[in-house]
C-alpha positions in Angstrom: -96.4 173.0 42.5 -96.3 169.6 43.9 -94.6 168.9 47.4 -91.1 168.1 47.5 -91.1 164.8 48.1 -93.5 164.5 45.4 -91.3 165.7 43.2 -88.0 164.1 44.7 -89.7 160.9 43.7 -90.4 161.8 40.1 -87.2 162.8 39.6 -85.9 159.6 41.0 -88.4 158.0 38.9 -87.4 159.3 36.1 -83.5 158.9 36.6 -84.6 155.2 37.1 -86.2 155.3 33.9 -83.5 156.8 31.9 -80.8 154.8 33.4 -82.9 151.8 32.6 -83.4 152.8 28.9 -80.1 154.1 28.5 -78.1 150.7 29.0 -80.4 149.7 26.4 -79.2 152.2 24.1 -78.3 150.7 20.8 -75.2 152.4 19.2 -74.3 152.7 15.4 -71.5 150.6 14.3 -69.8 150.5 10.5 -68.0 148.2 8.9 -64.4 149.7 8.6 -62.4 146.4 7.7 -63.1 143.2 6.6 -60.5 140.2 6.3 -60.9 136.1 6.2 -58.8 133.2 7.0 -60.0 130.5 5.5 -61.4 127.9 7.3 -58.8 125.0 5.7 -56.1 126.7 7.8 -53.3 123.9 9.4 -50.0 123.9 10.9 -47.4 121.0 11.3 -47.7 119.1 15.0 -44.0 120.0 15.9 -41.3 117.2 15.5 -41.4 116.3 18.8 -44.6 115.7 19.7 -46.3 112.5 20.4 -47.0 110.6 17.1 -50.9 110.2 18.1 -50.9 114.0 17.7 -49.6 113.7 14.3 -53.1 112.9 13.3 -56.3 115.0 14.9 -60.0 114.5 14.9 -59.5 111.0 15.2 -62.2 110.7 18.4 -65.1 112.8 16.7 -67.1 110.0 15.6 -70.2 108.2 17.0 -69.4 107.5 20.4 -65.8 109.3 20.6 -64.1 105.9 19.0 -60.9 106.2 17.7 -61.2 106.3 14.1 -58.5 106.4 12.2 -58.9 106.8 8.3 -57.8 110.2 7.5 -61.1 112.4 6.3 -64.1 109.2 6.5 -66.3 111.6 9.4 -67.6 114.4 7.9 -68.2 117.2 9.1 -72.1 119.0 9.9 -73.2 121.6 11.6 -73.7 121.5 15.3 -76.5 122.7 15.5 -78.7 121.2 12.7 -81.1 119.1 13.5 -80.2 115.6 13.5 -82.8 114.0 11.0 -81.6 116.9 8.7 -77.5 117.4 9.1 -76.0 120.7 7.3 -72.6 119.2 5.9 -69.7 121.9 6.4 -67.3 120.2 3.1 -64.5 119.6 5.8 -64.1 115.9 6.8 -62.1 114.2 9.9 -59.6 113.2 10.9 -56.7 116.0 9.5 -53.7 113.7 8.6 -50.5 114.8 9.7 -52.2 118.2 11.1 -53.5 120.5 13.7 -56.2 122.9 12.8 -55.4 126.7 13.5 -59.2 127.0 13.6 -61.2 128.0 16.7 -60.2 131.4 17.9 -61.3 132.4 21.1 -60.4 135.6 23.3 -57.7 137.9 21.6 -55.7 141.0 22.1 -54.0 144.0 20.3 -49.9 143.5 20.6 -48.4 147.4 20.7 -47.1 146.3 17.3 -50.3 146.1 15.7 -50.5 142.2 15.4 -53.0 140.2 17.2 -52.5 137.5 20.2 -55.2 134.9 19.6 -56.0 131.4 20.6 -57.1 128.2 19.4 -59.7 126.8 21.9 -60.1 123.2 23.5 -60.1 121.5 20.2 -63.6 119.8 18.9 -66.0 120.8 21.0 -65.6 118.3 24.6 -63.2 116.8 26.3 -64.1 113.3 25.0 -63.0 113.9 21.4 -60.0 116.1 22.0 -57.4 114.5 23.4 -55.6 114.8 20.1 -56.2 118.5 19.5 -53.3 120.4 20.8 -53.6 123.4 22.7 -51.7 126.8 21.0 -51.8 130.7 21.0 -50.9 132.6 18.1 -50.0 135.9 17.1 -51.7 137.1 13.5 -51.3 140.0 11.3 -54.6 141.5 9.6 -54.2 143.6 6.6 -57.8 145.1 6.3 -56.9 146.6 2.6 -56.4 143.1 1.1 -58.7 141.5 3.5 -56.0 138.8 4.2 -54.6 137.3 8.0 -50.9 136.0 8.0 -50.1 133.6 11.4 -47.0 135.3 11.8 -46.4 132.5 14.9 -48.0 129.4 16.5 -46.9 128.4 20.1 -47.5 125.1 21.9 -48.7 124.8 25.3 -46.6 122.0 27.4 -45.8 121.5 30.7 -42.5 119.6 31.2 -42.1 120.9 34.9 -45.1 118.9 36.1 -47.0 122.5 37.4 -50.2 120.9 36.5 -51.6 119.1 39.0 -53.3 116.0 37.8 -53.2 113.5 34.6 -52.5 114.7 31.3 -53.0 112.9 28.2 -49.4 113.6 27.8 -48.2 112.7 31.0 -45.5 110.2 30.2 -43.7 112.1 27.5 -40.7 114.5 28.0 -42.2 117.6 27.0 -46.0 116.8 27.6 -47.8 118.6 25.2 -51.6 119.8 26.4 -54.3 118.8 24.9 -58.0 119.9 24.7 -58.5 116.8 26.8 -56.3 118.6 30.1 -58.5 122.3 29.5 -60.5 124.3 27.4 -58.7 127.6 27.7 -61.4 130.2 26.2 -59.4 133.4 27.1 -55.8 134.8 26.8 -54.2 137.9 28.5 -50.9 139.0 28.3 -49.1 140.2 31.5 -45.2 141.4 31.2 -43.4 138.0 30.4 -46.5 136.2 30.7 -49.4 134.8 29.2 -52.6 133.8 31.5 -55.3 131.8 29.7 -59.0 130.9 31.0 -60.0 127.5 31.6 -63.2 126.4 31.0 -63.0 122.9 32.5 -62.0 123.8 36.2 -62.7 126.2 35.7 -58.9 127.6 36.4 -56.3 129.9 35.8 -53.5 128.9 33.6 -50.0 131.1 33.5 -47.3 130.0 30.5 -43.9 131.6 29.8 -43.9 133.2 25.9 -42.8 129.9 24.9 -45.7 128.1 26.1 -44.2 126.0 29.2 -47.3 126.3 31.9 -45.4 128.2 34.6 -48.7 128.2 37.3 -51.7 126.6 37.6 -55.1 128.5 39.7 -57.8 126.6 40.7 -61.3 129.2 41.3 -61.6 130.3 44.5 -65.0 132.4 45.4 -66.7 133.0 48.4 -64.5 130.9 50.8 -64.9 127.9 48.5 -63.6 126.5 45.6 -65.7 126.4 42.3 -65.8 123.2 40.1 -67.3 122.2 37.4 -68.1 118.2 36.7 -65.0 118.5 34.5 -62.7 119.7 37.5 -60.3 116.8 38.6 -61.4 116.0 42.2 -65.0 115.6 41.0 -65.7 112.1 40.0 -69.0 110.0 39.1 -70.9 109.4 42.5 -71.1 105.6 43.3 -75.2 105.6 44.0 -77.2 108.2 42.4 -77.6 111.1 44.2 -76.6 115.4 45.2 -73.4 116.1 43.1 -70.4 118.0 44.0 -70.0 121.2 41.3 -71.9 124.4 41.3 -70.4 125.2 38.1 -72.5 123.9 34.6 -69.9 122.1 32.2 -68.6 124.6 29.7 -69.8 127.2 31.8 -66.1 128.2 32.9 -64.3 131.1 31.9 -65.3 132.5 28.5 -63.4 135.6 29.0 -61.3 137.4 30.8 -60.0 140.5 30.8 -57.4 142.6 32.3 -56.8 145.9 34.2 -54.7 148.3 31.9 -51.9 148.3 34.6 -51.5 144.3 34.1 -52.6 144.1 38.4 -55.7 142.7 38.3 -57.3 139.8 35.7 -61.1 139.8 35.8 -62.3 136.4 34.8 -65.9 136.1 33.6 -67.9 133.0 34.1 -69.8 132.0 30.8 -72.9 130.4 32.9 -74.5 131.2 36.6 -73.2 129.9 39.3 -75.5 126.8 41.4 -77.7 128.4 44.3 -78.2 125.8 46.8 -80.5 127.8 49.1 -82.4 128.7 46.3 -82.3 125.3 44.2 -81.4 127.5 40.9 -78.8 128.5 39.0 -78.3 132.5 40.3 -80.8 135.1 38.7 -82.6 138.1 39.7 -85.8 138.7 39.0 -86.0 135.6 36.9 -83.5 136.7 34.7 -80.1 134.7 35.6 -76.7 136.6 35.9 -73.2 135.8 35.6 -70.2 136.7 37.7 -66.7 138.7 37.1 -64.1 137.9 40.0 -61.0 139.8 40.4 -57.5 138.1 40.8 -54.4 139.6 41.9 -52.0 138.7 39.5 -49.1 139.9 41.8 -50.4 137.8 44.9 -51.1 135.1 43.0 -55.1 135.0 44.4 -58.8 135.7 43.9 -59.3 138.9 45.7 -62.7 137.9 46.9 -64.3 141.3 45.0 -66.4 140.1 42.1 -69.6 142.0 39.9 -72.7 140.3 38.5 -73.3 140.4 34.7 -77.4 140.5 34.1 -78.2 138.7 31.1 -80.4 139.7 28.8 -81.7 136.7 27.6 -81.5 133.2 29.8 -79.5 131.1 28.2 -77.6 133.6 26.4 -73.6 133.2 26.3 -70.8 135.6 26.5 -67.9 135.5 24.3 -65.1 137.5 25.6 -64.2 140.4 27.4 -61.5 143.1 27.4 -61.3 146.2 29.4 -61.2 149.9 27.5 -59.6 151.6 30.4 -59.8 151.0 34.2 -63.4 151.2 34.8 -65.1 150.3 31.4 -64.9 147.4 29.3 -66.5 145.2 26.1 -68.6 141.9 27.0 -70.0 139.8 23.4 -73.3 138.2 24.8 -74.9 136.3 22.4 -77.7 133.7 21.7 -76.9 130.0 20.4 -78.2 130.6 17.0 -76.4 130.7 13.3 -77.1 131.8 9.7 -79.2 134.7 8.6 -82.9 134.7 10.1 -83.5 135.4 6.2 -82.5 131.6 5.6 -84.7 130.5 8.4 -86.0 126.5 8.0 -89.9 127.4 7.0 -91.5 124.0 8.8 -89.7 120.9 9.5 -85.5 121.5 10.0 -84.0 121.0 6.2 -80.6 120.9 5.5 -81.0 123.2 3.1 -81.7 126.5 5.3 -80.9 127.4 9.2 -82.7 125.7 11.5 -81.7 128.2 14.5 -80.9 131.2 13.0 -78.9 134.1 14.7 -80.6 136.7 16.6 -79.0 138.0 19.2 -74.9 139.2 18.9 -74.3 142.0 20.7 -71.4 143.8 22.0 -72.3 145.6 25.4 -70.0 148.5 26.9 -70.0 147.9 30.3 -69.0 150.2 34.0 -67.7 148.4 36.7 -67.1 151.5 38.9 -70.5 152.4 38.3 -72.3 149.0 39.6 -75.4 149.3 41.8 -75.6 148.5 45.5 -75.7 144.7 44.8 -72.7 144.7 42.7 -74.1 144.3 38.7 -72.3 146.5 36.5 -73.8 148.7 34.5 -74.4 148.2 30.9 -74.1 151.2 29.0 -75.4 150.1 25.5 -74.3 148.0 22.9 -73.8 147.8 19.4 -75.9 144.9 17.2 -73.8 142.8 14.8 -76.6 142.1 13.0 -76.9 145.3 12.0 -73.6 146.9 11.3 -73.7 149.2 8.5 -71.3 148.6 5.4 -71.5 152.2 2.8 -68.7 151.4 1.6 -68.5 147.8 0.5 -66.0 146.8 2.6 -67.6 143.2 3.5 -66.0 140.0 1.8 -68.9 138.4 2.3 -71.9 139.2 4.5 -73.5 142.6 3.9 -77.0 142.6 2.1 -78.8 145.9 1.1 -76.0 147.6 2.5 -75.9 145.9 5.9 -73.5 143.5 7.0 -73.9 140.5 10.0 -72.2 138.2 12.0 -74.4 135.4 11.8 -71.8 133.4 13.8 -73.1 130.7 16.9 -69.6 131.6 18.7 -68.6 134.9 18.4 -65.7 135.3 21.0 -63.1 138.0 20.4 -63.5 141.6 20.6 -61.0 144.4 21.9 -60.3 148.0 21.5 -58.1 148.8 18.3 -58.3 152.7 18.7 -60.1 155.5 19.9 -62.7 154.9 17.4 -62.3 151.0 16.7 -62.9 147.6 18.1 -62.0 144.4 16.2 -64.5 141.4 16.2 -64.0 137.5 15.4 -65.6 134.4 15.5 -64.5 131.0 16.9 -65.8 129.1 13.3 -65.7 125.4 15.7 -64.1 123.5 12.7 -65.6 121.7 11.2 -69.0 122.0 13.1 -70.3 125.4 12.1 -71.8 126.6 8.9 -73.3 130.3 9.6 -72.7 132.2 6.9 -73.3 129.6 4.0 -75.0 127.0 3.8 -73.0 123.6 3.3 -69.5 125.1 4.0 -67.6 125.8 7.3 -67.9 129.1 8.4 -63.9 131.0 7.7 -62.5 132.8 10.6 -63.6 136.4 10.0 -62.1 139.7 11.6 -64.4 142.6 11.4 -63.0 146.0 12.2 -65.8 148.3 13.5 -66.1 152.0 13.7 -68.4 152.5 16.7 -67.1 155.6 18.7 -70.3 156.8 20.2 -70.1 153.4 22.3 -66.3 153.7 23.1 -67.3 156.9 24.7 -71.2 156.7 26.1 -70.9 157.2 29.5 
């Protein structure tokens, strides 16, 4: 028999080694609904609004200039390579129109319908000073695979809460724009609605009418964090050290909140600057994100936060919602689109995906159960490249009796029941073409059954 301490440190070994392999764990997931709205979806600006919103897209050509011709910039994919553009079909600028496009963070209603939200606009703050900020609230009927927009809400701020220049600044109700934030991330709280910023990054709270009621700038560690899109950091005169710790579009992704409505637990998308260290915060080589905690009835950051260990550097999260008080869901994904089977062989074409999707995964994750340095835990995940579909009930997607989510920005996900989660894509109109090539991706809903990962422990 060996000595005690001996075997004290196998079995510590061998914990470690389990809990190691068990937030590995891949979990099954099926396809339990499928439902589309197509990518062509608009509503009206509203009567009121400014008439250079009347018209978006107009700042998405070469250089941001205005342009003004209704549908003369076409669309392509992001991410093709530029000496071999993807074309999407869809063509700027949309006359008379705002996209609905873009979804990003959403939430089960108790009435079954969905709060969603339409992200910054086009992509940067440069060419979306047109694109007008708006939640909505959808209804998804998984047997006919359809979404209805059952309503669309403007975010304004007449009562001057925000505290610097808005596109809209001179007007009565001064509309936002995708120009004033890139909110990512929505969370309903009793009367309210708080949205995630990624520009600040900040906090943003609205009435259920949309009027911005208060405004949060990020405060961590006794400081405040900015981004080179946050309003007091400007171009330096002389080259030389900037003033953000904060990568742009690295802001708040998602954010989720505490089943009680106290707490919101924003989620940086990127690590934050280490100044010590000369490198964006990692561990081991591998860079992590962080979670902070605000008190929504103090109005504050609490100072309490987690670390989120990527898998992958340069991975992205999507969004984030909590399944009860400890444990929630966390989309980390890699900046690829299209199935690997459509893979450019050689030099990029424009016929096939030159960065094809590989990694989409939806971790489970334990913040009661984070080690002594504060990184919660990931249980396992599920792989949406590999969600099982026996029953047909894909649209479009499933091959051989497997369905994906080729998608470059997959960033909604939430509990539906004690079985269910719901999954959607941000489909970046009209810049991404994942799922076939030469036409902008739809905005797809998939309903998956995964309970083994709603209740791993």
């Amino acid at each position: 028999m060996a000595p005690l301490r001996t075997m004290a440190m196998v079995t510590a070994a061998i914990t470690l080694s389990v809990a190691t392999a068990f937030a590995q764990q891949p979990f099954p997931a099926t396809l339990a609904g499928h439902a589309v709205l197509p990518a062509a979806s608009f509503v009206d600006s509203p009567a009121d609004a400014p008439e250079h919103l009347k018209t978006s897209g107009k700042y998405t050509g070469p250089g941001n200039r205005r342009v003004d011709q209704p549908g003369s910039i076409p669309g392509t994919s992001f991410l093709s390579d530029r000496q071999a553009p993807r074309p999407t079909g869809i063509s700027l600028p949309f006359a008379g129109k705002q996209p609905v496009q873009g979804f990003s963070g959403i939430k089960r209603l108790a009435d079954g319908t969905y709060l969603t939200l339409t992200d910054n606009g086009f992509g940067t703050r440069a060419n979306s000073a047109d694109a007008m900020l708006m939640f909505h609230r959808l209804r998804v009927d998984w047997t006919s695979g359809s979404v209805t927009r059952v309503e669309t809400v403007f975010l304004h701020d007449p009562d001057r809460v925000v505290p610097f220049l808005i596109v809209n600044e001179g007007t009565g109700k001064r509309y936002l724009t995708g120009a004033d934030f890139d909110i990512e991330s929505i969370q309903p709280i009793g009367d309210a609605l708080y949205f995630g910023d990624e520009f600040g990054p900040y906090l943003l709270r609205t009435d259920r009418s949309g009027k911005v009621t208060g405004f949060w700038e990020t405060t961590f560690d006794g400081k405040v964090l900015k981004s080179p899109d946050h309003f007091t950091v400007g171009t330096p005169a002389t080259p030389g050290p900037v003033s953000f710790t904060v990568r742009r579009s690295r802001g708040y992704e998602g954010m989720a909140a505490s089943p009680d409505g106290r707490f919101l637990y924003p989620l940086l998308e990127g690590p934050l600057w280490d100044e010590a260290a000369k490198a964006w915060e990692s561990k081991g080589g591998r860079e992590y994100l962080r979670i902070l905690e605000f008190d929504v009835a103090q109005g504050r950051f609490t100072g309490r936060s987690w670390k989120y260990l990527l898998e992958i550097n340069g991975n992205n999260i999507g969004d984030f919602n909590m399944i009860d008080a400890d444990t929630g869901l966390i989309i980390e994904r890699d900046n690829g689109e299209g199935d690997p089977r459509h893979a450019c062989q050689g030099p990029p074409r424009a016929d096939c995906f030159n960065v094809p999707a590989k990694f989409k995964r939806v971790y489970k994750v334990d913040l009661r159960q984070a080690d002594a340095e504060g990184f919660a835990r990931k249980v396992g995940f599920v792989d949406l490249m590999d969600v099982k579909d026996p029953d047909k009930r894909a649209r479009t997607g499933t091959t051989d009796g497997v369905f994906t989510f080729p998608f470059v920005t997959i960033e909604n996900v939430d509990v539906v029941d004690a079985d269910h989660i719901i999954v959607a894509n941000d489909n970046n109109l009209p810049f991404s073409s994942g799922r076939r090539i030469g036409a902008n991706d739809d905005n797809e809903f998939a309903l998956l059954k995964v309970p083994e990962l709603l209740r791993a422990k």
